[in-house]
C-alpha positions in Angstrom: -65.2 -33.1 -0.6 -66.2 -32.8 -4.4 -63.7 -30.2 -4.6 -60.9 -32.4 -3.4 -62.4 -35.5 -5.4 -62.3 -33.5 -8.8 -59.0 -32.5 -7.9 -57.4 -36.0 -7.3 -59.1 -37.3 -10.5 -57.0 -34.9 -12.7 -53.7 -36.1 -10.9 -52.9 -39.3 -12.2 -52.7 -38.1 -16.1 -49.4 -37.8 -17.5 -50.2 -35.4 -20.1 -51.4 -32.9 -17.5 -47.5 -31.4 -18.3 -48.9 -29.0 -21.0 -51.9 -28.1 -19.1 -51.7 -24.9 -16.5 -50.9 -25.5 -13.1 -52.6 -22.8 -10.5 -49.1 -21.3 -9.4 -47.8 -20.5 -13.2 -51.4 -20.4 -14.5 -50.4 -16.6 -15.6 -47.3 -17.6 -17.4 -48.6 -20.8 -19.1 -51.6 -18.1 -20.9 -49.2 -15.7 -21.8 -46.3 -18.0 -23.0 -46.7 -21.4 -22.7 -49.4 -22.0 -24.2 -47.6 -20.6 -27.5 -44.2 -22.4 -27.0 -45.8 -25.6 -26.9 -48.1 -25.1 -29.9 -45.0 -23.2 -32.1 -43.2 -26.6 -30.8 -45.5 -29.3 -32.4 -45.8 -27.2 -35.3 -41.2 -26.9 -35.5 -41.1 -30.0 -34.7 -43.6 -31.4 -37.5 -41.9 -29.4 -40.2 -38.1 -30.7 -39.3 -39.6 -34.5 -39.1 -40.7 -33.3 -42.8 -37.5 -32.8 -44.0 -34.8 -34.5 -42.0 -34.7 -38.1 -41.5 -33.3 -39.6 -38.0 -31.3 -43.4 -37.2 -33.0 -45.8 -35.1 -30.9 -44.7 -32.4 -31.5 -41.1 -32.3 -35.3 -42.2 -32.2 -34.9 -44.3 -29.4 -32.4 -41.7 -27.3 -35.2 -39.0 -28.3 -37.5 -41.4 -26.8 -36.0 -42.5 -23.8 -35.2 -38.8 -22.8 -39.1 -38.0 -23.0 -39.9 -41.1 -21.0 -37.8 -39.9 -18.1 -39.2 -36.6 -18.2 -42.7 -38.4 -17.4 -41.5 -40.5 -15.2 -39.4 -37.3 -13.0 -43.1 -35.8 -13.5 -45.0 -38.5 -12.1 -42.5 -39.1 -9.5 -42.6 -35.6 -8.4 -45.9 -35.1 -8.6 -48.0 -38.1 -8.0 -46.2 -39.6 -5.6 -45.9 -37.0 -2.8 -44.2 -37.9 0.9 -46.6 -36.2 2.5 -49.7 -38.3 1.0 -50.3 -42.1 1.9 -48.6 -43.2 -2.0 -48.2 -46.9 -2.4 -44.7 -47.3 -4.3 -45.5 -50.8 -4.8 -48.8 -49.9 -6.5 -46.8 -47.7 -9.0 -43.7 -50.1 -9.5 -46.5 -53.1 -10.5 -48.3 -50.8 -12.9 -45.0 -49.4 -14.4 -44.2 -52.6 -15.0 -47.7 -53.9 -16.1 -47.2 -51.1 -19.0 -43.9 -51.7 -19.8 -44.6 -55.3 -20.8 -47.7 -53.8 -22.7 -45.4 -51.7 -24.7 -43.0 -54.5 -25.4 -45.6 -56.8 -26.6 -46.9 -54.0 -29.2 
């Protein structure tokens, strides 16, 4: 039981993208762990010197906000688990107003 319960805490984080999951856990220590740190560290030194519209923010930003939400819907909403959808549409929206209102 407190194997399963420390399991099911982990699930609902986003961010648990970039950490290993069991079945690549060999690949993600030998490579990933290295692409995704060489990518902040591209990444921080192009923001330094290029400078992007408004748009190309916001398409940037969109395409990473469906990547999280393909994540989450293919990973914390499983068919063969008891999900409520309605659950997750009300707090998907409860955030998107959030984020509006900031």
């Amino acid at each position: 039981m407190q194997r399963k319960l420390g399991r099911e805490i982990g699930k609902p984080c986003p961010m648990r993208i970039l950490f290993p999951n069991n079945s690549h856990k060999h690949a993600y220590h030998k490579f990933g762990r290295w692409i995704l740190a060489a990518a902040v560290i591209i990444g921080w030194a192009i923001g330094l010197r290029s400078e992007l519209s408004k748009a190309a923010i916001a398409l940037l930003f969109a395409f990473l906000a469906g990547g999280v939400i393909l994540n989450i819907l293919k990973e914390e909403l499983p068919e063969e688990r008891k999900s409520r959808f309605w659950a997750f549409v009300l707090g998907a929206g409860i955030y998107t107003v959030l984020l509006l209102a900031l």
